[in-house]
Backbone as CSV, one residue per row, in Angstrom:
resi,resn,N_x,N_y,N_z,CA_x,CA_y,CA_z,C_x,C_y,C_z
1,UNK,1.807,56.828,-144.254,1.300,57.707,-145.276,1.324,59.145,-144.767
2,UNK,0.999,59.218,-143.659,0.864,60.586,-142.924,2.290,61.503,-143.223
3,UNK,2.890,60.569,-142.559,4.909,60.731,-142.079,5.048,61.648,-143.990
4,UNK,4.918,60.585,-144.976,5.337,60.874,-146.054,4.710,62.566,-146.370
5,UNK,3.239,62.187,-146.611,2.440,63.585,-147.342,2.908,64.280,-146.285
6,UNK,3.554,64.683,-144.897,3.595,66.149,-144.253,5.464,66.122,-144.517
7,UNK,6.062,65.344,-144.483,7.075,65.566,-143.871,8.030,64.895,-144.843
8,UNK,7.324,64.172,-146.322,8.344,64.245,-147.172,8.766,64.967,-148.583
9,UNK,9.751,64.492,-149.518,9.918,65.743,-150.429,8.793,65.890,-151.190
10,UNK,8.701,67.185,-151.303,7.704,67.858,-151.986,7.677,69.360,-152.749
11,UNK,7.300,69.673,-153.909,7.120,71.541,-154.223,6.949,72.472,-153.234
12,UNK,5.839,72.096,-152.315,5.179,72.835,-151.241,6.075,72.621,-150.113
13,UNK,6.427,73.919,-149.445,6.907,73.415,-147.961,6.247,72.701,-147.149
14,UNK,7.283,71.982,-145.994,6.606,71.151,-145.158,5.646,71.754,-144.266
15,UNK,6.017,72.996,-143.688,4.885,73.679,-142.687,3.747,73.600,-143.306
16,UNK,3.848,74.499,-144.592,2.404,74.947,-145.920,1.282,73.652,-145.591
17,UNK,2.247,72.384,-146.060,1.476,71.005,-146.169,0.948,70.446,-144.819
18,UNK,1.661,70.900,-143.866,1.187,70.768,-142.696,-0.280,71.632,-142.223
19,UNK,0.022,72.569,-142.375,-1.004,73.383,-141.943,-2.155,73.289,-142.532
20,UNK,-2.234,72.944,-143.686,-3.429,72.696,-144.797,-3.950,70.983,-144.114
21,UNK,-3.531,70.385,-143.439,-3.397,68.774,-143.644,-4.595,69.408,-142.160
22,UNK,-4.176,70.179,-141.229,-4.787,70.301,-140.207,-5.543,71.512,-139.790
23,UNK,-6.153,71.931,-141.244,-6.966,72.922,-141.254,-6.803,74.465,-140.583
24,UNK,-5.437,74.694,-141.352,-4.994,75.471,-140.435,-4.763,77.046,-141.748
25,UNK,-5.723,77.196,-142.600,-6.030,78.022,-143.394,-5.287,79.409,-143.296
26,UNK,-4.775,79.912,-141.748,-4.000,81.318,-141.260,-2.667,80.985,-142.071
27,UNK,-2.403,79.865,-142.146,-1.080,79.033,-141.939,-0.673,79.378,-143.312
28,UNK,-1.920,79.228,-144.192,-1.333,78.892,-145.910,-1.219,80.250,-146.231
29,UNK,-0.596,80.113,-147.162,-0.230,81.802,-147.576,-1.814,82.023,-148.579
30,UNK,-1.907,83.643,-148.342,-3.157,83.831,-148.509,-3.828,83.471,-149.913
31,UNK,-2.845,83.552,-150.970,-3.365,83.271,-152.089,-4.329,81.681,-152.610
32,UNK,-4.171,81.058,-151.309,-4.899,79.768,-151.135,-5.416,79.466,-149.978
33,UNK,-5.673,80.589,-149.020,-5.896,80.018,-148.162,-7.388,79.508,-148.383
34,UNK,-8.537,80.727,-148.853,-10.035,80.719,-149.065,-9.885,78.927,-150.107
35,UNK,-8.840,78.774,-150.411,-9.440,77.042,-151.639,-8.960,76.100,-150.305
36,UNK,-7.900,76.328,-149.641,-7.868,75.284,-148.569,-9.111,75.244,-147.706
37,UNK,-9.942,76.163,-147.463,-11.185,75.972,-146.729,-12.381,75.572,-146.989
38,UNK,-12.004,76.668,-148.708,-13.245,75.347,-149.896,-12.923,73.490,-149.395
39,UNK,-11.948,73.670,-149.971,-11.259,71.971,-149.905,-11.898,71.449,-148.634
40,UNK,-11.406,71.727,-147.751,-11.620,71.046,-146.182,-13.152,70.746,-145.516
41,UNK,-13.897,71.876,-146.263,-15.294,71.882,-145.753,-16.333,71.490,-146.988
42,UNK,-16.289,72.141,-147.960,-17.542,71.732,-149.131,-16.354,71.888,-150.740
43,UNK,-15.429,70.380,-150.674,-14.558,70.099,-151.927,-15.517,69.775,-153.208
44,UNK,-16.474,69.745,-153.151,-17.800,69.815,-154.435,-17.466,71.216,-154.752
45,UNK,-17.505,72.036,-154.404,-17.497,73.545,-154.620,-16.536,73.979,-155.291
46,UNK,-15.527,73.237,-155.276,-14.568,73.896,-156.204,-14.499,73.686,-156.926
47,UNK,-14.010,75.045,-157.842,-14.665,75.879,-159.467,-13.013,75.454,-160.334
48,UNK,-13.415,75.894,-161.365,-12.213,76.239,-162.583,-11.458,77.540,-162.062
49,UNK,-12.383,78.367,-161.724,-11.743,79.777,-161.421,-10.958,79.626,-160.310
50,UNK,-12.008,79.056,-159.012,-10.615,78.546,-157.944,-9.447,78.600,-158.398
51,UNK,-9.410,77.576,-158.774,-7.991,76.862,-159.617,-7.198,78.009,-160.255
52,UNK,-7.647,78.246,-161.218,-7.579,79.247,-162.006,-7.001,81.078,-161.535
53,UNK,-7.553,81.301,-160.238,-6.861,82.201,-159.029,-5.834,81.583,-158.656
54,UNK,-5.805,80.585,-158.351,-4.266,79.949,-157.633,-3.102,79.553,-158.443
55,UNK,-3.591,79.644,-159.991,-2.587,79.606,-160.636,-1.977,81.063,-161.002
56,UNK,-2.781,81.702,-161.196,-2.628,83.478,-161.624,-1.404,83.609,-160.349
57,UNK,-1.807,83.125,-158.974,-1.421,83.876,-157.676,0.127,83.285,-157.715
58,UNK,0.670,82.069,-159.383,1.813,81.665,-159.023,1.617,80.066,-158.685
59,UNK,0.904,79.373,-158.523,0.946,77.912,-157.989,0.940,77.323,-159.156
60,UNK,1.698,76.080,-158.860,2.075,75.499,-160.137,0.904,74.334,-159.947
61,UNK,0.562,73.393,-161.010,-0.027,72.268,-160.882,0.135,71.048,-159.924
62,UNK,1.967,71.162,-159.929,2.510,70.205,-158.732,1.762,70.584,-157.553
63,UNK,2.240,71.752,-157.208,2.297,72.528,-155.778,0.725,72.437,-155.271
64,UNK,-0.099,72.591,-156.516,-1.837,72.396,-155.943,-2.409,71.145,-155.852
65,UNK,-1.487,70.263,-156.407,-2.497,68.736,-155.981,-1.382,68.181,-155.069
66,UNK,-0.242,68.789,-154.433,0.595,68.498,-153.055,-0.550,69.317,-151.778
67,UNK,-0.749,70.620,-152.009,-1.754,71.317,-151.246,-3.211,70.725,-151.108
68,UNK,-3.684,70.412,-152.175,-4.680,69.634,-152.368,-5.128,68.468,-151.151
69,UNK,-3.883,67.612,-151.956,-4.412,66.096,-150.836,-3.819,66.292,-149.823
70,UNK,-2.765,67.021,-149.312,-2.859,67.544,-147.801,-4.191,67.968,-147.154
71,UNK,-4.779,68.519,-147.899,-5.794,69.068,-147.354,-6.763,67.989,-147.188
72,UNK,-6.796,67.627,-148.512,-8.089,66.419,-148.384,-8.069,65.332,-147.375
73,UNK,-6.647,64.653,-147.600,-6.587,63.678,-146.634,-6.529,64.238,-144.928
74,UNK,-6.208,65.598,-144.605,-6.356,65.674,-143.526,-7.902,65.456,-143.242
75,UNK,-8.687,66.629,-143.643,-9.946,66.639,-143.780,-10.613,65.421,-143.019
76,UNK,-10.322,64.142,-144.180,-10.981,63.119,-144.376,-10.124,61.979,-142.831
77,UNK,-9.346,62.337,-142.552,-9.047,61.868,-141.630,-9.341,62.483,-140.117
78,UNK,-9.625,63.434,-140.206,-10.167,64.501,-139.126,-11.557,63.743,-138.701
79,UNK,-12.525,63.885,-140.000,-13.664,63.264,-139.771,-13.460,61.822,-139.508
80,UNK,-12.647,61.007,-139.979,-12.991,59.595,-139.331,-12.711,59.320,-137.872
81,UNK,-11.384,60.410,-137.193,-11.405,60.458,-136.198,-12.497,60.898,-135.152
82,UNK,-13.206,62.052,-135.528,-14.452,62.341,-134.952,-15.458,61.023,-134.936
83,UNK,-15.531,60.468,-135.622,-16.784,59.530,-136.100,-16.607,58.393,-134.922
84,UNK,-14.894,57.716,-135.207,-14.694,56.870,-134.331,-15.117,57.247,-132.360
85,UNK,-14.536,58.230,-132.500,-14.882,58.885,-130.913,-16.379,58.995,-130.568
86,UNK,-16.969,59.223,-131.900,-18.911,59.066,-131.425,-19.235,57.805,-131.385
87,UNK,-18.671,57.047,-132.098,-19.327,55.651,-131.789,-18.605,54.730,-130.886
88,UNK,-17.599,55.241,-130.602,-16.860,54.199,-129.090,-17.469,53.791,-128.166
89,UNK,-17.161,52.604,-127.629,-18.424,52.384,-126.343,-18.037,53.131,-125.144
């Protein structure tokens, strides 16, 4: 799953999706970077307007739910990795 969401075809370049996947917010071009950090840290938070900026800034619908679950699933995989490492014996 990983292999695919960073490194297969997609709207978004592969770096973009990369960098978002590993919280790498410098990485995304700026017009998303502040929603990739929404996303990664408090994804409750994001608004209509969010959205709504990132479309003005040019992002298509594809391109934000490719950016999106890059982000999310990194996120969410970041933390399970942390979690596992606290509870290892």
């Amino acid at each position: 799953m990983r292999e695919r969401l960073l490194d297969g075809p997609g709207e978004v370049d592969a770096s973009v999706r990369r960098a978002a996947f590993h919280g790498d917010a410098a990485a995304v071009p700026e017009a998303v970077a502040g929603l990739v950090e929404k996303i990664r840290l408090h994804a409750y938070k994001v608004t209509d307007s969010d959205i709504a900026s990132a479309k003005a800034a040019g992002w298509s619908d594809s391109e934000l739910f490719e950016l999106f679950v890059a982000t999310a699933a990194g996120a969410g995989l970041h933390r399970r990795d942390v979690l596992d490492r606290l509870l290892a014996p």
